[in-house]
Structures are given as structure tokens and as C-alpha cells.
C-alpha positions in Angstrom: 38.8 -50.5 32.5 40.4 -48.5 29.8 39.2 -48.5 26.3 41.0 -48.3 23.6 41.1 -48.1 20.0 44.8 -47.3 19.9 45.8 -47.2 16.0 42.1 -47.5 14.7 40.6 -45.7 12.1 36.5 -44.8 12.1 34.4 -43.3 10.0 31.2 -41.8 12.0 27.8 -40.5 10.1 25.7 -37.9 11.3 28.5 -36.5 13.1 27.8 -32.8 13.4 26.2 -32.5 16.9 24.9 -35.0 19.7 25.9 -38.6 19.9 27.6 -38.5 16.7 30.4 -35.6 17.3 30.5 -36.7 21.4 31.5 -40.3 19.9 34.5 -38.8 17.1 35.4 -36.8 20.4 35.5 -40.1 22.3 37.4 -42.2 19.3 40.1 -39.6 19.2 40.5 -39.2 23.0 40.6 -43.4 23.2 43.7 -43.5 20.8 42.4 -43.4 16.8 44.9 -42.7 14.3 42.2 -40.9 12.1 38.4 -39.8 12.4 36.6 -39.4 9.4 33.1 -37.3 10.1 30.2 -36.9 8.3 27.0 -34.7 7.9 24.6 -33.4 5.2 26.0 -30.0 5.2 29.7 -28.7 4.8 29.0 -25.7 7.2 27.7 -27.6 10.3 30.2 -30.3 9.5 33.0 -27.9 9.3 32.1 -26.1 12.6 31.9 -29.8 14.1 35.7 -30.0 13.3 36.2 -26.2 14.5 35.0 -27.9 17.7 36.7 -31.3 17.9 39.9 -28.9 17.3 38.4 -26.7 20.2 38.6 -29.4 22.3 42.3 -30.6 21.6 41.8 -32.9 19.3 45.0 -32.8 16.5 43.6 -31.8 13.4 45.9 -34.1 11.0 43.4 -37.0 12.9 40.1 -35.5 12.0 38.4 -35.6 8.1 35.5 -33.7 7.5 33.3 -34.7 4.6 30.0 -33.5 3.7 27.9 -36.2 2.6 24.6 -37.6 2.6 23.9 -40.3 4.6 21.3 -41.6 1.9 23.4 -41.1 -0.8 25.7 -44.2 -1.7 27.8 -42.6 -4.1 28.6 -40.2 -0.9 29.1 -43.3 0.8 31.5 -45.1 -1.5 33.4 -41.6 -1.4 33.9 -41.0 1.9 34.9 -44.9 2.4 37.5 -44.1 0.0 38.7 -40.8 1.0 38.9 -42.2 4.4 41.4 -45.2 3.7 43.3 -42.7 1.1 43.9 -40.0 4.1 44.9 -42.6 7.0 45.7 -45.8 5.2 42.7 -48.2 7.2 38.7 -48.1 7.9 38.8 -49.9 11.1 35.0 -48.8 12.4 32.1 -47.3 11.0 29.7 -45.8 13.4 26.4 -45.7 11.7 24.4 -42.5 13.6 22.8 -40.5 11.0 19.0 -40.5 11.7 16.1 -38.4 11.3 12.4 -38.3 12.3 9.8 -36.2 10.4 7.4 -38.3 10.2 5.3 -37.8 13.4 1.8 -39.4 13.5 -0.3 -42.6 13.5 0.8 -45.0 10.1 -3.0 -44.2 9.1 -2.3 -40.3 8.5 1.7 -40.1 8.5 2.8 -38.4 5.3 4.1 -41.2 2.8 7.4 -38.6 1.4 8.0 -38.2 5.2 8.0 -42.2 6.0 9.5 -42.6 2.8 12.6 -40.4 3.9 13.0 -41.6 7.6 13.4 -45.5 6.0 15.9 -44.2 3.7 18.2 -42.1 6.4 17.5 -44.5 9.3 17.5 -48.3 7.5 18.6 -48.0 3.6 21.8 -45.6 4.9 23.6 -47.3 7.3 23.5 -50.6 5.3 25.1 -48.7 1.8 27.6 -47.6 4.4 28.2 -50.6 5.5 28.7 -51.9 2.3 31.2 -49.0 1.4 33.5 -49.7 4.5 33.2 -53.6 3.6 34.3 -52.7 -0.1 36.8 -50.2 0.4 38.7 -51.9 3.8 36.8 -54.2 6.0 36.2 -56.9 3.4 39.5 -57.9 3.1 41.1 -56.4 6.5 38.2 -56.4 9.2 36.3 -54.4 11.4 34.0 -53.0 13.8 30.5 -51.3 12.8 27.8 -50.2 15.5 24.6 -49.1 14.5 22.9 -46.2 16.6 19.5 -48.0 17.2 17.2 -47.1 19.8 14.6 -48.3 22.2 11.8 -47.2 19.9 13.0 -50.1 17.8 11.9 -52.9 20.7 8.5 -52.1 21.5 5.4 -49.7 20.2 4.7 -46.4 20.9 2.3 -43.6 20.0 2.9 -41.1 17.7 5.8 -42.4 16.3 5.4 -45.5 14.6 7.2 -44.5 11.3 10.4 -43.7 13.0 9.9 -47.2 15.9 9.8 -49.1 12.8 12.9 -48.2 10.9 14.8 -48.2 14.1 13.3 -52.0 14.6 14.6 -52.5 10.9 18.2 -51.0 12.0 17.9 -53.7 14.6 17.5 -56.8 12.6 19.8 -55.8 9.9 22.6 -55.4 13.1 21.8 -58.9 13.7 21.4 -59.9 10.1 24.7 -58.4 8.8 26.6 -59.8 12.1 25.5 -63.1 10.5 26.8 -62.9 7.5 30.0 -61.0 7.9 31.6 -63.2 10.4 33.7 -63.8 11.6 36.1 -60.4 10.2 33.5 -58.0 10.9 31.8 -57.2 14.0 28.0 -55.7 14.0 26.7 -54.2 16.8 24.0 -51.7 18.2 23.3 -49.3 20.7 19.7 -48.5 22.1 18.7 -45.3 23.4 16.3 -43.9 25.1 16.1 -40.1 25.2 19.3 -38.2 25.1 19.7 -34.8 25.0 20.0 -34.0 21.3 18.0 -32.0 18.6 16.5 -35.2 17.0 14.8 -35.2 21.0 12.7 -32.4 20.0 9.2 -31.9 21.6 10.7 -34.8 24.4 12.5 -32.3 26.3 9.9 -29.5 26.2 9.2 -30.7 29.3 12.6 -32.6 30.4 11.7 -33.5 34.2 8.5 -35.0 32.8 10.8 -36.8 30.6 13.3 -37.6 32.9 10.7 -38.9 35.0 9.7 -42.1 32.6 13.6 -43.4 33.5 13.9 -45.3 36.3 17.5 -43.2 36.7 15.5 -40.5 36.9 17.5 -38.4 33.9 17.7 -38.2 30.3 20.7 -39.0 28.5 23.6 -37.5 27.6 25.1 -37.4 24.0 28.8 -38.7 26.3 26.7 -41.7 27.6 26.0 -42.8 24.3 29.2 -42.4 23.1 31.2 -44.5 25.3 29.6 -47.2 24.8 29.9 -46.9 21.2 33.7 -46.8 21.5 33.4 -49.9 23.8 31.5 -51.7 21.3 34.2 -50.7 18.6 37.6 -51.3 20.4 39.2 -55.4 20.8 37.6 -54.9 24.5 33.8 -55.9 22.7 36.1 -58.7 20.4 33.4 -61.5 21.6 30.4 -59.8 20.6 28.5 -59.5 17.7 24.8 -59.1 16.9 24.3 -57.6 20.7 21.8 -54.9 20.6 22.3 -53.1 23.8 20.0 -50.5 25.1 21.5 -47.4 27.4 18.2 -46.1 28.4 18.4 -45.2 32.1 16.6 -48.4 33.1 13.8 -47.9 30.6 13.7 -51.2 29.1 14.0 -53.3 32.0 11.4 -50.9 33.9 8.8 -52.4 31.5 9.6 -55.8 31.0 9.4 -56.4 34.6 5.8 -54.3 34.9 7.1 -51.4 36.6 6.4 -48.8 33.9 
């Protein structure tokens, strides 16, 4: 099946590297009349459009915006610049996240929880509340939140981070309640993909690849089309769906085997 999102415009966070530039790459090469990207700093986000360009993507289709994913006057901004620049804000891919705050919730630095909540809960809902402002309140839409499977069960070590994904998850489901039926909210689930925010995980990446019953990590491109499923008329039925793209991870342990 073909996916489109012929004539679409999106707005993607954290779009610098990983899942979030392999998804504006995606959007573009599925038909979007405009891509608006986003990350903390200009130069990364600048050399993300050197790339997108790089890899034939027109470059009247691509805006690059620093902004903070945190911030919601960056939000409200980029909302705007995006409908002024290509007339529509069609989809908003929430994927900015971060994860500094390793450790048990007993010992985790508060500034550190503090900041993961804000970047991986508070962000994508002032975004949200941009695109509905500036376009999608009046017009429609898409939005999918980049979740993960941290967000479904426990784990050690990271419980700062599991928790504001597990947030993320509930406010997908939450905001897909109220903003029916002109707005669609969805959510992807991850397990490990192969991006910086995977750190210590792929130190040792057969290890890693061994806890998924596909026996690999992900990659960033994995993630990405399903995204640009979720976003296109193809996904026009579903809303609230969180939907993990682990390698078999979650099913693995609700049936026992891992």
C-alpha cells in the first residue's frame, strides 16, 4: 500500500537527527507540500536541512526553525511561520525528547526530572495547542506523538524518563478525546532504535538486539513510516491508538516469553 500525504503540510519537533529528520525525509518523499523542522539549535537544524536537500528533497518544501521544544512562545511561532510559508498545518509530529535523568526516583536529580517532564510531556501538548490555534482548530489535522515502550511497563534505571513517556501516552488518548472528531491523536511506541537519545543501550548493540524477539534494534526509517502512516487519510479511522514498533518486545512479555 502506498502512503500518502499528497498536499499536506507538517510540522516535526526534534527534527535534527534520528526518528525525527528520517520522518520529514519520509513526509516529503510521501507527497507534502511543505515540512517545517524543528530543533534546539540553528546549526544542527540547519545541517539537518543541508541533508534533507542532500538527499533530493526541494528546498522551497523544507522550513528550518530553531526552537525549543519547551518553549511555547517557540511554539506559537513556528505554528505561525509554518501556515504563513505554505498556507496549512496539516500534521504535527511531536518527537522532541530527552533523557538526563538516569537513576532510581529515590536519588534522580529533581532539575534533571524536572527537565525530561517538561521536553517529553509539557512540550508536545503546548505544540499541540499551537497547531490547534494557528490551523487545526478550525481546518483539521493529524498529530502523532513519539511515545515509547518505556511508557507501558517499569523498568530499572529509568523511571524518570518511563514515566513522562507513560504521561505522553495518556495525554495521546486524552487529547484524541477531546479534539474529535477534526483532529486525529495518535502515538507511536518504540523500543530501541538506533539514535543518540539510545546511548549506553547500544554500547553493547547485539546484547541489545538480543532482548527483541526480531532479533535487531531499530531503525530511525522504521519509526518513521509508521509515523507518516499514522498522519496520512490511510490511518483516517484511528485515533487514540498507541502503537508500539518494538521488534516484538511488547508482545514477547505479555505472553511470558521475556
Amino acid at each position: 500500500m502506498k502512503v500518502s500525504v499528497e498536499g499536506k503540510v507538517a510540522v516535526v519537533t526534534g527534527a535534527s537527527r534520528g526518528i525525527g529528520l528520517a520522518t520529514a525525509l519520509e513526509l516529503a518523499k510521501s507527497g507534502a507540500a511543505g515540512v517545517t523542522i524543528t530543533s534546539r539549535k540553528l546549526d544542527t537544524i540547519s545541517e539537518a536541512n543541508a541533508e534533507l536537500v542532500a538527499a533530493g528533497v526541494d528546498p522551497g518544501l523544507i522550513l528550518a526553525l530553531a526552537a525549543r521544544a519547551d518553549s511555547e512562545e517557540a511554539a506559537d511561532e513556528t505554528a505561525r511561520a509554518t501556515v504563513e510559508r505554505f498556507g496549512a498545518l496539516d500534521i504535527l509530529v511531536n518527537n522532541a525528547g530527552t533523557n538526563p535523568s538516569a537513576g532510581g526516583l529515590m536519588e534522580v536529580d529533581l532539575g534533571a526530572l524536572d527537565k525530561t517532564w517538561a521536553v517529553n510531556m509539557r512540550a508536545p501538548l503546548l505544540w499541540v495547542r499551537a497547531a490547534y490555534h494557528a490551523w487545526m482548530g478550525e481546518h483539521g489535522g493529524a498529530v502523532v506523538n513519539v511515545a515509547s515502550v518505556a511508557g507501558l511497563r517499569p523498568s530499572p534505571v529509568m523511571g524518570a524518563y518511563n514515566i513522562s513517556k507513560a504521561g505522553l501516552i495518556h495525554m495521546t488518548r486524552q487529547l484524541a478525546h477531546e479534539l474529535a472528531p477534526k483532529i486525529r491523536v495518535n502515538a507511536v511506541a518504540p523500543a530501541v532504535v538506533r539514535t543518540r537519545l539510545a546511548g549506553m543501550l547500544l554500547e553493547d548493540e547485539q546484547m541489545t538486539a538480543r532482548l527483541h524477539p526480531l532479533g535487531r534494534v531499530g531503525e530511525p526509517e522504521d519509526v518513521s513510516r509508521l509515523i507518516v502512516y499514522l498522519a496520512s487519510d490511510a490511518a483516517s479511522w484511528m485515533t487514540g491508538a498507541i502503537v508500539p514498533i518494538d521488534g516484538g518486545v511488547v508482545g514477547a512479555a505479555s505472553t511470558g516469553i521475556s
